[in-house]
C-alpha positions in Angstrom: -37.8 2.3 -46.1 -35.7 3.0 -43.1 -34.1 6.7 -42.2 -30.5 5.7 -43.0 -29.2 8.5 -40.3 -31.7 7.3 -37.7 -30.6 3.8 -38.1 -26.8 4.4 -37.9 -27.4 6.3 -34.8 -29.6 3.8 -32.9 -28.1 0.6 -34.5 -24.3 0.9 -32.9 -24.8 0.2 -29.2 -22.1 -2.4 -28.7 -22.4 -4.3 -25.5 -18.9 -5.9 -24.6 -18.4 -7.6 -21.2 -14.7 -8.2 -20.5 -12.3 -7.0 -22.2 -11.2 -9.7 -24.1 -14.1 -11.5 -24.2 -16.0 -13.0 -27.9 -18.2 -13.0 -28.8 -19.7 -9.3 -28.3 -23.3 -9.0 -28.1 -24.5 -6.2 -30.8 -27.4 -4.8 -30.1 -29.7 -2.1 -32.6 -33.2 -1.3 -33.1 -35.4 -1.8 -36.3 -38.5 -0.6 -36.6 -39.2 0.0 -32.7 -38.1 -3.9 -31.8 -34.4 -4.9 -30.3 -32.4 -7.0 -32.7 -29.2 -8.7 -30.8 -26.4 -10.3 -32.9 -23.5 -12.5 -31.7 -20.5 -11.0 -33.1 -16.8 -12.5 -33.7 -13.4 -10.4 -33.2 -13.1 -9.4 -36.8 -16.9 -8.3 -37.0 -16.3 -6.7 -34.0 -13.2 -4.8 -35.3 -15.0 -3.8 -38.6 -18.0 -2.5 -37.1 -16.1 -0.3 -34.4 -14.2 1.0 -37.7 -17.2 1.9 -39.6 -19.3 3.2 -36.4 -16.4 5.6 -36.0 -15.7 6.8 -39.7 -19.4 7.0 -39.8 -19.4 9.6 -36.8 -16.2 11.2 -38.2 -18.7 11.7 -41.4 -21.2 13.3 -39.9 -19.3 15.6 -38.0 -18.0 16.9 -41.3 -21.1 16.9 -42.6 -22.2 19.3 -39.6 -19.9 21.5 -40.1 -20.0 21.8 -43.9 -23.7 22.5 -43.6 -22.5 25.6 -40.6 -20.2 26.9 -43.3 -22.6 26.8 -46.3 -25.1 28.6 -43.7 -22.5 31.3 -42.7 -21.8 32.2 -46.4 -25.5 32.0 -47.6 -26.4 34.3 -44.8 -23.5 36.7 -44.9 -23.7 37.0 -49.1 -27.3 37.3 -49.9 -29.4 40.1 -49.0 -31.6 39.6 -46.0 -34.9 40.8 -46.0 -35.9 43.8 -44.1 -36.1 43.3 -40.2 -36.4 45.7 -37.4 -33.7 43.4 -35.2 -30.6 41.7 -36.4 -30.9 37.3 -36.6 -28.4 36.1 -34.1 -25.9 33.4 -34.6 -27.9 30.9 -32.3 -30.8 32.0 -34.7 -29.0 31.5 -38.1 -27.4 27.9 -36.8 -24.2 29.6 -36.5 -23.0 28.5 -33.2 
């Protein structure tokens, strides 16, 4: 089985050529080999759609997990340590 978040990441490479011009040439990888599809103007649109709320997504996602990380860190006790974990350290930044 596939990594889902590798694939959406590597799969959406849209090659256009001039503006205006169908049909696009899509372009991913699966499993290590280049897969190129022919797309038409409405496949084109819905893709770009879902490529972007897809990104949108995970951007949220990033910075839900940042959140969840500042709270866990700044509400639980900490073991003992001679120096203080940075925010770099602690995926805070």
């Amino acid at each position: 089985m596939l990594n889902t978040a590798a694939t959406w990441q590597r799969a959406f490479v849209l090659l256009t050529r001039h503006e205006g011009a169908f049909p696009v040439l899509w372009t991913r990888k699966v499993r290590g080999k280049t897969i190129s599809v022919a797309l038409s103007r409405e496949q084109y649109e819905g893709l770009r759609d879902a490529i972007a709320n897809w990104r949108q997504v995970q951007q949220t996602l990033k910075e839900m997990q940042r959140l969840s990380r500042q709270v866990l860190f700044s509400t639980l006790p900490h073991p003992p340590r001679r120096k203080k974990l940075g925010k770099k350290v602690l995926g805070l930044i």
